[in-house]
ZAFIGU-182894 format. One record per residue (C-alpha): x, y, z; residue in one letter. Coordinates in nm, 3 decimals. Layout:
! ZAFIGU-182894
REC       c1       c2       c3  code
REC        X        Y        Z     a
...
//
This chain:
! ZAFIGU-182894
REC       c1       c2       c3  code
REC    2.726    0.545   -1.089     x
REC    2.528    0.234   -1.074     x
REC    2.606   -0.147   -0.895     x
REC    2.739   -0.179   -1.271     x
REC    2.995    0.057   -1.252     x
REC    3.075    0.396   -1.286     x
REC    3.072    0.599   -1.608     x
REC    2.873    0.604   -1.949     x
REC    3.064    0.331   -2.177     x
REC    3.151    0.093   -1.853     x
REC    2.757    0.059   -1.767     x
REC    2.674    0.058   -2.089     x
REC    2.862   -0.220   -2.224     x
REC    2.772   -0.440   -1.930     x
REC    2.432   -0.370   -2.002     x
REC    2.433   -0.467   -2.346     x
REC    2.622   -0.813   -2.274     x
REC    2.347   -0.905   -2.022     x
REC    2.528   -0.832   -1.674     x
REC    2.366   -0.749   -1.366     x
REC    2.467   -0.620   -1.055     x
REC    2.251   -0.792   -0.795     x
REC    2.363   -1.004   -0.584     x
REC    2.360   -1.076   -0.165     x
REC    2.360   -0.763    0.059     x
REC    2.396   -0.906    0.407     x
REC    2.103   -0.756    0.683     x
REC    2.053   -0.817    1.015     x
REC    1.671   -0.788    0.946     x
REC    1.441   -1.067    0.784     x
REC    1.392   -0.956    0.447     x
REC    1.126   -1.135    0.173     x
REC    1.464   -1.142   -0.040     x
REC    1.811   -1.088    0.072     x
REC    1.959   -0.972   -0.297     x
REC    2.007   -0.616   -0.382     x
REC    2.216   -0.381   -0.658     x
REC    2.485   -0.164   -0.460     x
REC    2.752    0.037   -0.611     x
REC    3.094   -0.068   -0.515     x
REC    3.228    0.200   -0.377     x
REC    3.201    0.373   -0.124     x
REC    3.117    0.061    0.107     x
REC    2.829    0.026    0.281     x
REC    2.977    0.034    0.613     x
REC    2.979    0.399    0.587     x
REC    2.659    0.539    0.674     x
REC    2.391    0.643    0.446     x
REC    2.445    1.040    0.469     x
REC    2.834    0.970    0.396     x
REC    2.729    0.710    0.104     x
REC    2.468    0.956   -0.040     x
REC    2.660    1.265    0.011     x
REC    2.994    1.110   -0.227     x
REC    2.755    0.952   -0.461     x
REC    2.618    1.256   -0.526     x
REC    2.945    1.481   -0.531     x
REC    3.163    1.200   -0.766     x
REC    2.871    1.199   -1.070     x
REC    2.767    1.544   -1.016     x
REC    3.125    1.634   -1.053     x
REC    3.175    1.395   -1.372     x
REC    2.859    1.514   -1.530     x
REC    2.990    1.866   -1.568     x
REC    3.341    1.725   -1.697     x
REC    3.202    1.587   -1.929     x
REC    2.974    1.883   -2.044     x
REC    3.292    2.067   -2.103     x
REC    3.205    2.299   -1.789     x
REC    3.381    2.426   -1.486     x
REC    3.208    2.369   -1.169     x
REC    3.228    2.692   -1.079     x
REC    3.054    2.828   -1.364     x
REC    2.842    3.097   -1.214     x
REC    2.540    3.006   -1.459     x
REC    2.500    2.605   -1.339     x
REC    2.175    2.536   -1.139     x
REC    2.188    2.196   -0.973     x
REC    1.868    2.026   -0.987     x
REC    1.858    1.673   -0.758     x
REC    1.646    1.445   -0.678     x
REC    1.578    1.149   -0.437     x
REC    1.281    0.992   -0.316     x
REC    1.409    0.958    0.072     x
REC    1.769    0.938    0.001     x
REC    1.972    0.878    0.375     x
REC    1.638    1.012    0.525     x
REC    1.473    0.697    0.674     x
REC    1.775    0.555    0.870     x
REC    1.861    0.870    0.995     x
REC    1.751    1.115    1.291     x
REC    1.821    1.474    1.363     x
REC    1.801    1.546    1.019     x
REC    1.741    1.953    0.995     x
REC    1.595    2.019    0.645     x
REC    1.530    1.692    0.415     x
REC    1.742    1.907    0.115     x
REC    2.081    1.929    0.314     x
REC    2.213    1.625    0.130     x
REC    2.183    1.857   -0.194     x
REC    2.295    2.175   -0.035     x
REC    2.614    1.974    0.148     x
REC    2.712    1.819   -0.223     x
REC    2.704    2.137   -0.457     x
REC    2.874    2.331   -0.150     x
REC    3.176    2.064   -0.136     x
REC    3.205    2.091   -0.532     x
REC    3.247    2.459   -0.530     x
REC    2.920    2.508   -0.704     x
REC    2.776    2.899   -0.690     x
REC    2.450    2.850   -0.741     x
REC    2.228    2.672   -0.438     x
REC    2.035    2.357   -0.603     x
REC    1.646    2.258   -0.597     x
REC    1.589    1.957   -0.435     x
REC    1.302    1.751   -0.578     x
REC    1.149    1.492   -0.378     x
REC    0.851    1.300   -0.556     x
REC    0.934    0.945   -0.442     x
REC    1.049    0.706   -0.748     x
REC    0.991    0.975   -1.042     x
REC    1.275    1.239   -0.893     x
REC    1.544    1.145   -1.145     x
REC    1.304    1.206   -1.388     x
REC    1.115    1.551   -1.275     x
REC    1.445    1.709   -1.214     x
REC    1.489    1.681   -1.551     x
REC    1.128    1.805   -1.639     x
REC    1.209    2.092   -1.331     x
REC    1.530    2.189   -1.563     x
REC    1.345    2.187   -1.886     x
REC    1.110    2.414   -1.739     x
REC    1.385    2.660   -1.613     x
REC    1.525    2.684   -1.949     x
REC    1.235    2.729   -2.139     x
REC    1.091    3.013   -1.934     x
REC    1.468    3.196   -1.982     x
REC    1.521    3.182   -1.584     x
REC    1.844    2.975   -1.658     x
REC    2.054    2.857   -1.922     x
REC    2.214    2.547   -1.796     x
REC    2.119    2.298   -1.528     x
REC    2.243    1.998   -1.376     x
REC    2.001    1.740   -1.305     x
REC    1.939    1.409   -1.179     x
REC    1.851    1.163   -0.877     x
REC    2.058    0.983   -0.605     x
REC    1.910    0.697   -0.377     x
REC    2.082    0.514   -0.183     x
REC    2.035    0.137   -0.016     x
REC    1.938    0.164    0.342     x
REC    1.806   -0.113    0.573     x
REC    1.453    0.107    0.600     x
REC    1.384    0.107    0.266     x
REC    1.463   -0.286    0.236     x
REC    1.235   -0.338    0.491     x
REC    1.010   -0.091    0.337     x
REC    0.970   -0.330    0.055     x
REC    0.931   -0.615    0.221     x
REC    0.641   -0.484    0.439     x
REC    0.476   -0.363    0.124     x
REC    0.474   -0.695   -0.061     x
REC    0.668   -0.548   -0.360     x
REC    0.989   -0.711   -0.314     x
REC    1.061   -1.038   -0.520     x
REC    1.103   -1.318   -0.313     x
REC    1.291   -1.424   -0.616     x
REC    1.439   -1.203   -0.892     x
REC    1.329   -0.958   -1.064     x
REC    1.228   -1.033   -1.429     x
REC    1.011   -0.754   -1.562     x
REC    0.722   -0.811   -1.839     x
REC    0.807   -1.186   -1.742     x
REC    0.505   -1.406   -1.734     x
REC    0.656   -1.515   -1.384     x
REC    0.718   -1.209   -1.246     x
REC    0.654   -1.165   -0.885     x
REC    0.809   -0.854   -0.765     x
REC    1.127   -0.598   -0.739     x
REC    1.465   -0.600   -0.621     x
REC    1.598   -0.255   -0.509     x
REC    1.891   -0.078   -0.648     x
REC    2.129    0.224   -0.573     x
REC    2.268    0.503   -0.804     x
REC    2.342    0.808   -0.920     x
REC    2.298    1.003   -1.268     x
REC    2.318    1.345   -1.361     x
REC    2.242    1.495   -1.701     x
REC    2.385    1.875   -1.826     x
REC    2.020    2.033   -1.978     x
REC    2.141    2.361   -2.195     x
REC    1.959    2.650   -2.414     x
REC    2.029    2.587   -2.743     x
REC    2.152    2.914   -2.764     x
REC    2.388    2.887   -2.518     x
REC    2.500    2.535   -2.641     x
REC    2.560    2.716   -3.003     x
REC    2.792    2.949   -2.847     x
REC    3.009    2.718   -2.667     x
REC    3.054    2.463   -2.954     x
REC    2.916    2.257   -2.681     x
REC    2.864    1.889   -2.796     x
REC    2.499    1.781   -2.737     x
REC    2.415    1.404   -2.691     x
REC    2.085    1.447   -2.772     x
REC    1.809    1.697   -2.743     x
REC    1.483    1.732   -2.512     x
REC    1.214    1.851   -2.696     x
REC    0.911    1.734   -2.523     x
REC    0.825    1.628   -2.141     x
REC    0.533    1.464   -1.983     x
REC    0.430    1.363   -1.664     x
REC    0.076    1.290   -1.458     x
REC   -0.019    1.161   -1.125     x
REC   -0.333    0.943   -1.105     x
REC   -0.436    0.946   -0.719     x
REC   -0.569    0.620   -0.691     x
REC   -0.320    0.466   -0.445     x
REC   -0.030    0.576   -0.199     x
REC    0.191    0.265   -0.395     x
REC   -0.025    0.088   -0.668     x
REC   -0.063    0.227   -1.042     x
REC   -0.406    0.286   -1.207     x
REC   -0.457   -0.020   -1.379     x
REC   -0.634    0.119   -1.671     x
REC   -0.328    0.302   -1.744     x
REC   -0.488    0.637   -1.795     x
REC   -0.186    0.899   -1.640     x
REC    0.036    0.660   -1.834     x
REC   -0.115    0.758   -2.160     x
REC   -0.173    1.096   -2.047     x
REC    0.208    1.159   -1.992     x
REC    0.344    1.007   -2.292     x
REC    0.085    1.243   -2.474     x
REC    0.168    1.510   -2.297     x
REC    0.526    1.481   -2.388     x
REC    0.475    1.384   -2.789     x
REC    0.235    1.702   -2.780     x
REC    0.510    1.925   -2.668     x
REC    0.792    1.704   -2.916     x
REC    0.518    1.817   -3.192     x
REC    0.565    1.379   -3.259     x
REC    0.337    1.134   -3.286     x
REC    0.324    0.824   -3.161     x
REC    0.417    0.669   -3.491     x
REC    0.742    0.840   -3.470     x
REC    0.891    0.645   -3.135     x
REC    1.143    0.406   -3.261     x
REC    1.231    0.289   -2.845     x
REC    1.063    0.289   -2.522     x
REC    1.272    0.279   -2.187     x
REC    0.987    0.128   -1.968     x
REC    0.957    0.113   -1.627     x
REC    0.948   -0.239   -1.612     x
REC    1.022   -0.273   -1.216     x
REC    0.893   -0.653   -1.209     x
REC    0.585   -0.593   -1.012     x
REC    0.281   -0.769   -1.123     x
REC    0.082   -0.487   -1.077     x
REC    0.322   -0.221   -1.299     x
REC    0.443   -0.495   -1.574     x
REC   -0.013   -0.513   -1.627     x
REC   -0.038   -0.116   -1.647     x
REC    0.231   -0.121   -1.828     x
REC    0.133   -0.394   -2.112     x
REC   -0.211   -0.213   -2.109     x
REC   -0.086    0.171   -2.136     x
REC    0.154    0.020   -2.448     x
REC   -0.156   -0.080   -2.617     x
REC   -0.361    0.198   -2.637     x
REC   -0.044    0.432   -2.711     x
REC    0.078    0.171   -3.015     x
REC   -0.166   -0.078   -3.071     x
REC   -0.128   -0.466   -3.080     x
REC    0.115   -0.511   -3.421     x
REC    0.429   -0.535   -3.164     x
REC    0.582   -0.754   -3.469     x
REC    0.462   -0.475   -3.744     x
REC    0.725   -0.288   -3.898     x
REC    0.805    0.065   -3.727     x
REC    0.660   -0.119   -3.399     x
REC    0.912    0.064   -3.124     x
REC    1.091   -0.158   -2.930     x
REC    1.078   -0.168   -2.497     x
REC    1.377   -0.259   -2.319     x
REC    1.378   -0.229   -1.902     x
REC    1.670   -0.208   -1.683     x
REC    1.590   -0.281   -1.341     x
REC    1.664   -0.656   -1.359     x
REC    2.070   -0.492   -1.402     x
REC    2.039   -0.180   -1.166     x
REC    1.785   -0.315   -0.915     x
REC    1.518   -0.052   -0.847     x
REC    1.693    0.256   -0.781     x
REC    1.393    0.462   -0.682     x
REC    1.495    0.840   -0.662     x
REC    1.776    0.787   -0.924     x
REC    1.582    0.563   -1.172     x
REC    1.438    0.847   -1.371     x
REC    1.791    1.028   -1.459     x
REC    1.999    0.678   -1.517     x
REC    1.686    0.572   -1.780     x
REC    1.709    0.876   -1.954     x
REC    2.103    0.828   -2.026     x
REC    2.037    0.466   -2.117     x
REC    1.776    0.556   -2.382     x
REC    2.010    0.855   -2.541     x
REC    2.317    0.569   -2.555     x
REC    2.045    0.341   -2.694     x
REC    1.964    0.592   -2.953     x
REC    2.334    0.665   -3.060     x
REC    2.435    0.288   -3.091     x
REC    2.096    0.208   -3.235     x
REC    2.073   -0.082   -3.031     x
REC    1.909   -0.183   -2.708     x
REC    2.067   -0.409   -2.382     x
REC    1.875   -0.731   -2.319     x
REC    1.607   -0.781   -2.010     x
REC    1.762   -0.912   -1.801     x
REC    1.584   -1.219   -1.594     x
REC    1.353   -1.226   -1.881     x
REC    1.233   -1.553   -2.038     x
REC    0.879   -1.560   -2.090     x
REC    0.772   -1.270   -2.221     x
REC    0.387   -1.204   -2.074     x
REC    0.130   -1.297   -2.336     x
REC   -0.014   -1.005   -2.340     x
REC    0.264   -0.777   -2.392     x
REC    0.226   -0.608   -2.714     x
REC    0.529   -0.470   -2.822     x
REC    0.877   -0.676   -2.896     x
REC    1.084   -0.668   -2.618     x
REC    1.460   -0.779   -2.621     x
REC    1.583   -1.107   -2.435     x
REC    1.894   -1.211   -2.489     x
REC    2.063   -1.093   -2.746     x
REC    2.041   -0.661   -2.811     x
REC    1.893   -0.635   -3.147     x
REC    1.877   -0.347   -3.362     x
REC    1.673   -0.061   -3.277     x
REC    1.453    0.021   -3.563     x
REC    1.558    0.399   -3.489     x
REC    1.696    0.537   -3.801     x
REC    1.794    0.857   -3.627     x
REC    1.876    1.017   -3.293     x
//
């Protein structure tokens, strides 16, 4: 569920014909940018715990449909993220996982989920949390993913920090000058092979290696030598049994910040060296400039955009991208998808 639409073929094909879903989002505060990417429904006059709460329950719900799974299935684990979710616009709050705990009891789900709270990378580490349960034979199938949704705090948030675009966001542009924040949901179905086998289940792709690191230089800014970058990615190829030679696309980060679009330029170099032209060189594509920055939720929706990317062989445009930054050094798609060089999923 993103602020371009609900469901995997819907966002997809907007994404690949260069649509976006920022736009105004009227506040009553003075923001350094007024835009923002909101889902359409529900509204936003409902308040965030409401908004969050049937967010979550609609693409938890159609993540399992479409797994071929009951929700009652007594083996499901939920696994959700968010980095504050309703949280900062909200008071009385009694535990900061009741959002979770509210959405997988109104869906009839057995099994209590884990929350997972690590600010923008929760949509990702639920997935990595999941991985982890299946591997060490505690479960067999999971449900993970990341909600966030838009709440005047976090605007403001943004603002205060410096990180919000005063103008759009255009990531690995040599104009970029900030973000532009985002809401959404995602949820992926993570399986045992074993179990998968047994239920004829059909797979649309396979995890086979996970990374991630944490380089404690700043409560916001990256490391700008791009060490944990590196260190996850090879992390993640180390447990894939890949090297780097065999990544045909990168889903980057690409949130339009000066600061993360230079970490990232510099992190893509020492993983794949300079021949971004070469043949084999993988190609980056970034959503944010459709989605907005959708913090908690980023993670999980990225990971669904890079499996469609790998089944269609093909990658969305930038969006708000014109200039790519000189010293980017891998090709990165403008207007037009191209090809993927992937020649398999």
């Amino acid at each position: 569920m993103t602020a371009l639409g609900c469901g995997l073929e819907e966002v997809w094909s907007a994404l690949l014909h260069g649509r976006t879903g920022v736009d105004a989002v009227p506040s009553e505060h003075r923001l350094r940018n007024g835009d923002a990417a909101v889902v359409r429904d529900p509204p936003l006059s409902m308040t965030p715990v409401e908004r969050q709460h049937l967010i979550t329950r609609d693409t938890l719900a159609a993540a399992v449909r479409d797994a071929g799974l009951e929700l009652t299935d007594a083996r499901l684990r939920p696994v959700l993220g968010t980095s504050y979710g309703p949280h900062l616009d909200t008071v009385g709050v009694p535990a900061l996982d009741r959002w979770a705990a509210d959405a997988v009891r109104a869906l009839g789900i057995p099994k209590a989920p884990l929350s997972v709270t690590t600010a923008c990378s929760s949509g990702s580490d639920s997935l990595l949390v999941g991985v982890e349960l299946i591997r060490s034979g505690a479960e067999d199938l999971c449900v993970c993913g990341g909600v966030d949704v838009l709440t005047p705090a976090k605007r403001l948030g943004h603002s205060a920090l410096g990180t919000m675009s005063p103008t759009s966001l255009r990531a690995f542009d040599a104009d970029n000058d900030g973000t532009i924040l985002g809401e959404g949901a995602a949820f992926l179905v993570l399986e045992s092979g074993r179990s998968a086998r047994t239920r004829g289940a059909r797979a649309h792709g396979f995890l086979v290696g996970t990374g991630s690191a944490n380089d404690a230089v700043s409560p916001a800014a990256p490391d700008a030598t791009g060490d944990s970058v590196v260190r996850a990615v090879s992390k993640a190829l180390r447990g894939a049994a890949r090297g780097v030679a065999d990544v045909n696309v990168v889903n980057a980060h690409g949130s339009g910040t000066p600061a993360n679009d230079a970490v990232e330029s510099v992190s893509y170099r020492r993983l794949f060296g300079t021949g971004g032209q070469a043949p084999g060189a993988p190609t980056v594509f970034a959503t944010k400039g459709a989605f907005g920055h959708t913090l908690g939720a980023t993670g999980a929706i990225e990971a669904i955009t890079v499996l469609l990317a790998l089944r269609d062989r093909t990658v969305p445009p930038v969006h708000g991208l014109t200039t790519l930054r000189p010293d980017f050094p891998l090709p990165v798609p403008k207007s037009r998808p191209p090809r993927s060089p992937a020649d398999s999923g």
